[in-house]
C-alpha positions as CSV (number, residue, x, y, z in Angstrom):
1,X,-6.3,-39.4,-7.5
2,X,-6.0,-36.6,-5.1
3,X,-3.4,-34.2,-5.0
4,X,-1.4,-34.2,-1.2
5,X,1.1,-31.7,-0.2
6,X,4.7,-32.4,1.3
7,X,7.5,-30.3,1.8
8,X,9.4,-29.0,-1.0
9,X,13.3,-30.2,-1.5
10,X,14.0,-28.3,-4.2
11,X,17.6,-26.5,-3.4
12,X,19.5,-29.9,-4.1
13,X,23.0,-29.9,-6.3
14,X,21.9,-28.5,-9.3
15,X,20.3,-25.3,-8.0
16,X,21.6,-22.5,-7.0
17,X,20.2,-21.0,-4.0
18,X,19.0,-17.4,-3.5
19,X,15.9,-15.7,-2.0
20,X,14.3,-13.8,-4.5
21,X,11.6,-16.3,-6.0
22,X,9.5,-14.4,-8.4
23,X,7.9,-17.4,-10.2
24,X,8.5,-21.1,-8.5
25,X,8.8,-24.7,-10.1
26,X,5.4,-26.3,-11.3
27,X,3.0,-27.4,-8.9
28,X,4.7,-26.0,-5.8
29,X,2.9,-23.9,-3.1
30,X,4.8,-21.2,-1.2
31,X,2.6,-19.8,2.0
32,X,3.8,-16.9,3.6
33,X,2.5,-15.5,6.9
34,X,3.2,-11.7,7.8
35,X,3.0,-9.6,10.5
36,X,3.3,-5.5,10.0
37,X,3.7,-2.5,12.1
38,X,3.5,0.4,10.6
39,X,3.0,4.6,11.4
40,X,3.0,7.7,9.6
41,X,2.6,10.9,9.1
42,X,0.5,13.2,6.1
43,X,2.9,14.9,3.6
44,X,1.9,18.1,2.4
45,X,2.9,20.2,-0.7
46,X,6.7,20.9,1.2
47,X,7.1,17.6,2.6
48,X,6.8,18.1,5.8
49,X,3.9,16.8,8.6
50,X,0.4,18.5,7.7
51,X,-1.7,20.2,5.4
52,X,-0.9,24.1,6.2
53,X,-2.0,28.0,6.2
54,X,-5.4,27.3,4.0
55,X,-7.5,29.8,4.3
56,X,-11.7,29.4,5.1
57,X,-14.2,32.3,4.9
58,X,-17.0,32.2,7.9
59,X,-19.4,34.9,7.8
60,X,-17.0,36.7,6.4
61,X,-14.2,36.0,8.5
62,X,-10.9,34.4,7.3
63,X,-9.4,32.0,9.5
64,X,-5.7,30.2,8.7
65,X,-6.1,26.5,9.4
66,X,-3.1,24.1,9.2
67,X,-3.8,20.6,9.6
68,X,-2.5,17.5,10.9
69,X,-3.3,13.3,10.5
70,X,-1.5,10.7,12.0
71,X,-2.4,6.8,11.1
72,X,-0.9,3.7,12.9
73,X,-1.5,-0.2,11.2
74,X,-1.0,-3.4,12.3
75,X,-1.9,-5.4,9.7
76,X,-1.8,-9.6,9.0
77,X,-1.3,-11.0,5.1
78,X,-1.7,-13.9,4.0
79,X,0.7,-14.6,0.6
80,X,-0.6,-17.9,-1.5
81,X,1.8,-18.4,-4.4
82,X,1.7,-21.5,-6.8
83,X,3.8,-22.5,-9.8
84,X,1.8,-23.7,-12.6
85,X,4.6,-23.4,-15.1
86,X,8.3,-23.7,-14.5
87,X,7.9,-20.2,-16.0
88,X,4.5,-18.8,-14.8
89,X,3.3,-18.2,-10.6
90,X,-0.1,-17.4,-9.7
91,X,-0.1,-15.1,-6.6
92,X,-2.9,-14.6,-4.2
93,X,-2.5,-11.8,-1.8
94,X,-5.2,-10.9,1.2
95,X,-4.7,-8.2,4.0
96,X,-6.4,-8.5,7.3
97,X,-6.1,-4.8,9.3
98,X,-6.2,-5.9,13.1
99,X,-6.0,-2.4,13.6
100,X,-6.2,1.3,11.9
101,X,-6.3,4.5,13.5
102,X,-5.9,7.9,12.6
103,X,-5.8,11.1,15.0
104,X,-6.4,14.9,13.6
105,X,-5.4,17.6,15.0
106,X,-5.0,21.4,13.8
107,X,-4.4,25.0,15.1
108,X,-6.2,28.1,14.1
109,X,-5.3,31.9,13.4
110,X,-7.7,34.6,13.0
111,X,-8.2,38.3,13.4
112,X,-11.4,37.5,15.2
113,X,-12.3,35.0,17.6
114,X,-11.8,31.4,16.7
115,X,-14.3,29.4,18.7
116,X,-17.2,29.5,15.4
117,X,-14.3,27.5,13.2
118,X,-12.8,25.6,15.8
119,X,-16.4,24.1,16.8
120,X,-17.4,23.6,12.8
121,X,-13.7,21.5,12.9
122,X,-14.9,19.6,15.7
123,X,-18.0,19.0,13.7
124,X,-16.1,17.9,10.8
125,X,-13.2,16.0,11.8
126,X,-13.2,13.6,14.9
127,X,-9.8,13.9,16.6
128,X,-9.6,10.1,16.6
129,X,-10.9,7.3,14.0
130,X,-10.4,3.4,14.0
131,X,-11.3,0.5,11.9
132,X,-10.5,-2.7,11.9
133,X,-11.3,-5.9,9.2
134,X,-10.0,-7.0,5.9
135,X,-8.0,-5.1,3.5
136,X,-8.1,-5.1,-0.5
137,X,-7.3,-7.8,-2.2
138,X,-4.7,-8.8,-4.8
139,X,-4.7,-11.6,-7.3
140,X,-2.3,-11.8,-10.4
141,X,0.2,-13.9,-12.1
142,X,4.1,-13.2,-12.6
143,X,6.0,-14.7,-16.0
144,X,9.1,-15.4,-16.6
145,X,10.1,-14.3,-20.1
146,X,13.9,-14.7,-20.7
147,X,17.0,-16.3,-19.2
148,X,17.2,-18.4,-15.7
149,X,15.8,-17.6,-12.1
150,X,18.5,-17.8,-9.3
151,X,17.1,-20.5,-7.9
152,X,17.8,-22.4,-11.1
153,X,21.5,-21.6,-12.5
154,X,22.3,-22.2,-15.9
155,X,24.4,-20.4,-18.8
156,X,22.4,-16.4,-18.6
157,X,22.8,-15.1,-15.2
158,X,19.4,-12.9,-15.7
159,X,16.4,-13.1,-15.8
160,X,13.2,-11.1,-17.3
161,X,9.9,-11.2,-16.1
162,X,6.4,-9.7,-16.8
163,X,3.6,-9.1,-14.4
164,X,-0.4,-8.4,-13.9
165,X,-2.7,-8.2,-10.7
166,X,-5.7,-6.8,-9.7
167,X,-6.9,-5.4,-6.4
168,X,-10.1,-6.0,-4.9
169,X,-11.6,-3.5,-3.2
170,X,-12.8,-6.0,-0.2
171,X,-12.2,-3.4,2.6
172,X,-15.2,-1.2,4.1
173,X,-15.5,1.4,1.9
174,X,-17.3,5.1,2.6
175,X,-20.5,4.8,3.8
176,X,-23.4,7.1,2.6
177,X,-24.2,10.2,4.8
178,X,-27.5,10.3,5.9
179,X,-29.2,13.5,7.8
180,X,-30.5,11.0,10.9
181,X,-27.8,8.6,11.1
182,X,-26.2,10.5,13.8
183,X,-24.1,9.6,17.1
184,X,-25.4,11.1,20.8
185,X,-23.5,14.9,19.8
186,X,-25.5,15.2,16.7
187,X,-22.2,14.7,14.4
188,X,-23.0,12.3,11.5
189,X,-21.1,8.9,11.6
190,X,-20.1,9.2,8.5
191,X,-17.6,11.8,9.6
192,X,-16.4,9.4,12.1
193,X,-15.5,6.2,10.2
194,X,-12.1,5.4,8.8
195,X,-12.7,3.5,5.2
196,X,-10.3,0.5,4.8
197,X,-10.7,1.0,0.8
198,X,-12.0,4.0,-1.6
199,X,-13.9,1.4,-3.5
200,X,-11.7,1.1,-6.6
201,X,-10.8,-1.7,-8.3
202,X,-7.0,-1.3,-9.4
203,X,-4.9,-2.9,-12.1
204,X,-1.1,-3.0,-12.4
205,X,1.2,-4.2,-15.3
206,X,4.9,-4.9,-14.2
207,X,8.4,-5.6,-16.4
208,X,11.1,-7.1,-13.3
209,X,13.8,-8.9,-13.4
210,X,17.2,-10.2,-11.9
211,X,20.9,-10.2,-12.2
212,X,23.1,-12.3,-10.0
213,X,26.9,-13.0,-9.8
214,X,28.9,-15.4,-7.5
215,X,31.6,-13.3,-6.1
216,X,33.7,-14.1,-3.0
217,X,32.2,-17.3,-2.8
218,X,28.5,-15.0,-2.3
219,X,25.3,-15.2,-3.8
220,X,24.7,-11.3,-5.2
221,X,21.8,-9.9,-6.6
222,X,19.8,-7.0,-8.2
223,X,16.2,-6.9,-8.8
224,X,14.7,-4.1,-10.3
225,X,10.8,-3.4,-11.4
226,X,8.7,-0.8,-13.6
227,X,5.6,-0.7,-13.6
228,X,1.7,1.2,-14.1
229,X,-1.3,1.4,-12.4
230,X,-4.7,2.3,-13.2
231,X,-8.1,2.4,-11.6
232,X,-11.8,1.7,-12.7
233,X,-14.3,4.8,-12.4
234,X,-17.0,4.3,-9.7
235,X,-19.7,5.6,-7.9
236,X,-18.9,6.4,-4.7
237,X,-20.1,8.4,-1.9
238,X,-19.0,11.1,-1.5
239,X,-16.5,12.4,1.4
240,X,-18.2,15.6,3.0
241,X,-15.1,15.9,5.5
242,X,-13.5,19.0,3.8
243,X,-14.8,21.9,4.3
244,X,-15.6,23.2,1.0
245,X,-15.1,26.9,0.5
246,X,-18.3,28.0,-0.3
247,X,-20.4,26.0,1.8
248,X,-20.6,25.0,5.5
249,X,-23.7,22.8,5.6
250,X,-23.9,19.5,4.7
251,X,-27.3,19.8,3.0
252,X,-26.4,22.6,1.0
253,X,-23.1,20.8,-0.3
254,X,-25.3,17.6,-1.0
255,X,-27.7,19.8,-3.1
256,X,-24.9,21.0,-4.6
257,X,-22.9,18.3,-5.6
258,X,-25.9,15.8,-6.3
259,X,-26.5,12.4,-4.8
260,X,-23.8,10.2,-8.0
261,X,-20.6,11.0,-7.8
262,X,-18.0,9.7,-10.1
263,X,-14.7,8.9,-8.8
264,X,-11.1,8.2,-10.5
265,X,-8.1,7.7,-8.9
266,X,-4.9,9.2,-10.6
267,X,-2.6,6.6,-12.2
268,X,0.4,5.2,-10.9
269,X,4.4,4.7,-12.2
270,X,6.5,2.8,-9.6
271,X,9.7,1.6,-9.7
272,X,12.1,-0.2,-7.4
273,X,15.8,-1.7,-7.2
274,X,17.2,-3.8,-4.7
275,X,20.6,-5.5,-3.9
276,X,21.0,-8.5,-2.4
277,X,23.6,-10.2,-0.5
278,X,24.5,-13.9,0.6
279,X,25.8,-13.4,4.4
280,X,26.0,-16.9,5.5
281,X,26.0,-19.2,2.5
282,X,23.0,-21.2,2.1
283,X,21.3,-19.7,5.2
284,X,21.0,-15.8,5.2
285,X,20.7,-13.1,3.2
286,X,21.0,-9.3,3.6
287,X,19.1,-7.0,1.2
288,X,18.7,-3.1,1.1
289,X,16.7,-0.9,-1.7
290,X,14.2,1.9,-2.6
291,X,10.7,1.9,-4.1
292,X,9.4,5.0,-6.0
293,X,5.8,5.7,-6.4
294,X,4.1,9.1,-8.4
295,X,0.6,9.5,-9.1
296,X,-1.5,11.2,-12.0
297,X,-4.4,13.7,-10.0
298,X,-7.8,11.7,-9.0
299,X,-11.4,13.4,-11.0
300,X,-14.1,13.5,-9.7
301,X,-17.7,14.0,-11.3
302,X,-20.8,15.8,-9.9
303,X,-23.2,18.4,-10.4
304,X,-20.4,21.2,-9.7
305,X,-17.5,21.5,-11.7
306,X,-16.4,24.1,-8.7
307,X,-16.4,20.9,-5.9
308,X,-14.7,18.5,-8.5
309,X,-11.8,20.5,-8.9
310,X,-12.0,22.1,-5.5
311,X,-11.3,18.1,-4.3
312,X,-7.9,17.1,-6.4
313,X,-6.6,20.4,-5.9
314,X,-6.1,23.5,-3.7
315,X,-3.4,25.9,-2.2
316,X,-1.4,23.9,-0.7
317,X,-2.7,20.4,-1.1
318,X,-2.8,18.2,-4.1
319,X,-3.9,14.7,-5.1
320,X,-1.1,14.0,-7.1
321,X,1.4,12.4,-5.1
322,X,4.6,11.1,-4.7
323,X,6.3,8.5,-2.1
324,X,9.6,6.8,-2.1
325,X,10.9,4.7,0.6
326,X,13.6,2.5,1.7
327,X,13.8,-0.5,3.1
328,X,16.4,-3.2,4.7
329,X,15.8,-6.9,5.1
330,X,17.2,-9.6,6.9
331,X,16.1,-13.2,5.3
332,X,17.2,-16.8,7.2
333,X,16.7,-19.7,5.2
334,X,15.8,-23.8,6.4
335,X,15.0,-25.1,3.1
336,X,18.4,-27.0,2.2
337,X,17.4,-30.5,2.9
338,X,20.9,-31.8,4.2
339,X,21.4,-28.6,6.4
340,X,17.8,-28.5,7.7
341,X,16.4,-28.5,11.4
342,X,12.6,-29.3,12.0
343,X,10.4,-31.2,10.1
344,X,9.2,-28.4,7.7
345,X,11.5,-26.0,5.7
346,X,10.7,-22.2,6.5
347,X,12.1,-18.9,5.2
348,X,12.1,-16.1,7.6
349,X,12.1,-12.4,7.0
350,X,12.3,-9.7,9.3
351,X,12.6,-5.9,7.4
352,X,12.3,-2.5,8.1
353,X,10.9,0.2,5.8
354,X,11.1,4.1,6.0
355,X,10.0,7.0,3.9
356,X,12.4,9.4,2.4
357,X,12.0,13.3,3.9
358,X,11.3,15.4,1.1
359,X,10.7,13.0,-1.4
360,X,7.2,12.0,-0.4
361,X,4.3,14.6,-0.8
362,X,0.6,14.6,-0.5
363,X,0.5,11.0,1.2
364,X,1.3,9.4,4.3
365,X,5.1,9.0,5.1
366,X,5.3,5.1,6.9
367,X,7.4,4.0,8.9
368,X,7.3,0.1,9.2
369,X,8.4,-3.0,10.1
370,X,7.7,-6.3,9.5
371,X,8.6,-10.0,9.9
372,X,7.3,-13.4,7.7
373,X,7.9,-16.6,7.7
374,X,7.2,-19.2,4.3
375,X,7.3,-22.0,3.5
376,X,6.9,-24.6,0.4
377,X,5.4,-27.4,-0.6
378,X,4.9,-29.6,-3.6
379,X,1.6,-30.8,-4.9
380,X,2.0,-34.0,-6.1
C-alpha cells in the first residue's frame, strides 16, 4: 500500500507547543519554503570595509592599493525534513541563488603616475560580477540523545541532541583559465565570473540542545549549539585574480604555479545561543540570539611554496576568519487543530540577521532578512 500525505495534528492535549523542532515524530514531513535578502560588505584585518594599504611593485614602482567588494543575494531554499524515529530527523537542505553580485572597487597612491596599476586592476578585477543558479547542498540527520523535545513535555525539561551533514558542492565552481577564452576587451572570462561554490565538499558534526520553562503562563526557551567543520582536499583551479607579488602575467604565474593545484579550506568551530519567547500563546513566538563562526587558515598546494603561502596570508589580509552575527525572529503559528484557519496548518517566520562590527574579519559582514513559511504532514 502506498504511503499518502495529510496534514499533521500533532499539538493536541498532551503536547506542549513550542517552535524549535530539531527532530519531529516518525513519519512526518515538515516543508519549508524560504525567501532571503541579504548584503554585505568584505572585512579586513581591523574590521572595517576593504582590504587596505598593500603595497605592489611595477617596474619598480610601489603603488598602495586598498580594496573594496561588495556582494548582494537573493537566494530561495528549499528545507525537506522527515522523522524517521521519534528521536532521529533526516534533513534535506537545497539553495537556489536567483541572484549574486559583487562590485569592486579600489583607490590607488603612488609617487609616480598611477594609470600602468590602475589599467592592470582593470584587467584583473571587473568592477561588477553576477551569477545566478543553485547553491551547495546539504544533507544530514539530527538525533535526539537525552531527555524530551518541547513539542513533547514530560518529567526533563531538556533536551540533548547530536548532529551530522554534508555539503554538496552543486554550485558553479571556478572555471579553468584559458589564454583564448577571452571577452571583446581581451580580459579572460575567468576573471569575470562569480563562482557559486569553491568546489569543496564540507562536513560538520554538531552537540545542540534545549531548555524550556513555563513561566508567566509563557513557553521559554534556550537553544544552544557547538559544533566543527571540515573540508575534503581538491583540485581546483586556480584563482589568478590577485595580483601576485612577483608576477604580473598570467602565463608566467601559470608556469609558476603549475596546472594541479591542491586546495583545503581552513576548519570551522561555531557556536550559537538563542532565547525564545511565547508572545501569544499557542500562536507566536519571539526569538533573539548570536551565532559565532572562526576558521583555521585554507592551504593550498602547487609548484611554489612562495604562491601557496602568498594566498592564505599577507599584510593585511588573512584567510583565517571570524564572523558573528545576530539575529531576531518573529514566528506565527496555525498548526493547533481547534484554533486553526485554512485547510492546511503553516508556520511562518519572518527574521532579520546582522553582523557584529568588529567581531567579523576577513569575510563578508551580511546583512539579511528573511521570511519562511512550513508546514507538516504525516505519511501514513
Amino acid at each position: 500500500m502506498g504511503k499518502k500525505l495529510f496534514p499533521f495534528y500533532f499539538l493536541l492535549f498532551t503536547y506542549s507547543l513550542a517552535q524549535t523542532h530539531f527532530t519531529i515524530p516518525q513519519n512526518v514531513w515538515r516543508i519549508s519554503l524560504q525567501q532571503k535578502i541579504a548584503r554585505g560588505n568584505w572585512k579586513g584585518h581591523d574590521g572595517k570595509n576593504g582590504w587596505k594599504d598593500f603595497t605592489y611593485q611595477l617596474n619598480g614602482t610601489d603603488f598602495t592599493v586598498t580594496q573594496e567588494w561588495k556582494r548582494s543575494k537573493t537566494t530561495q531554499t528549499f528545507l525537506i525534513e522527515y522523522g524517521f524515529t521519534d528521536r532521529s530527523t533526516f534533513v534535506l537542505n537545497i539553495p537556489k541563488l536567483n541572484k549574486y553580485e559583487q562590485t569592486h572597487s579600489w583607490s590607488i597612491s603612488s609617487d609616480s603616475l598611477i594609470t600602468p596599476m590602475d589599467d592592470l586592476l582593470n584587467q584583473y578585477y571587473p568592477k561588477l560580477k553576477s551569477n545566478s543558479g543553485l547553491g551547495n547542498v546539504t544533507m544530514g540527520m539530527n538525533v535526539l540523545i537525552l531527555g524530551n523535545p518541547a513539542w513533547r513535555g514530560g518529567k526533563n525539561k531538556y533536551s540533548l541532541y547530536g548532529g551530522i551533514d554534508a555539503t554538496f558542492p552543486f554550485g558553479e565552481r571556478l572555471k579553468k583559465y584559458y589564454p583564448k577564452d577571452v571577452d571583446d576587451n581581451g580580459i579572460p572570462n575567468q576573471f569575470k565570473q562569480l563562482p557559486i561554490s569553491n568546489g569543496l565538499t564540507q562536513w560538520r558534526g554538531r552537540v545542540f540542545g534545549e531548555l524550556y520553562r513555563k513561566m508567566w503562563g509563557r513557553l521559554i526557551n534556550v537553544n544552544w549549539s557547538i559544533g566543527l567543520s571540515s573540508s575534503s582536499r581538491e583540485i581546483i583551479n586556480p584563482p589568478y585574480s590577485f595580483l601576485w607579488i612577483q608576477e604580473t602575467g598570467i602565463d608566467s604565474i601559470s608556469k609558476v604555479i603549475g596546472n594541479a593545484v591542491l586546495f583545503e579550506q581552513g576548519g570551522q568551530v561555531l557556536g550559537a545561543i538563542q532565547g525564545q519567547m511565547e508572545l501569544w500563546p499557542q500562536r507566536m513566538f519571539f526569538s533573539v540570539g548570536m551565532d559565532w563562526m572562526a576558521s583555521g587558515r585554507d592551504k593550498y598546494f602547487s609548484g611554489s611554496a612562495d604562491w601557496n603561502s602568498w594566498m592564505v596570508s599577507r599584510k593585511n589580509y588573512d584567510t583565517k576568519k571570524t564572523r558573528t552575527t545576530q539575529f531576531i525572529k518573529l514566528n506565527f503559528l496555525n498548526v493547533d487543530p481547534f484554533k486553526q484557519f485554512g485547510p492546511v496548518p503553516f508556520e511562518l517566520e519572518l527574521g532579520l540577521r546582522w553582523y557584529v562590527p568588529f567581531l567579523t574579519y576577513h569575510t563578508f559582514g551580511y546583512t539579511s532578512s528573511w521570511i519562511r513559511i512550513s508546514s507538516y504532514f504525516q505519511a501514513w
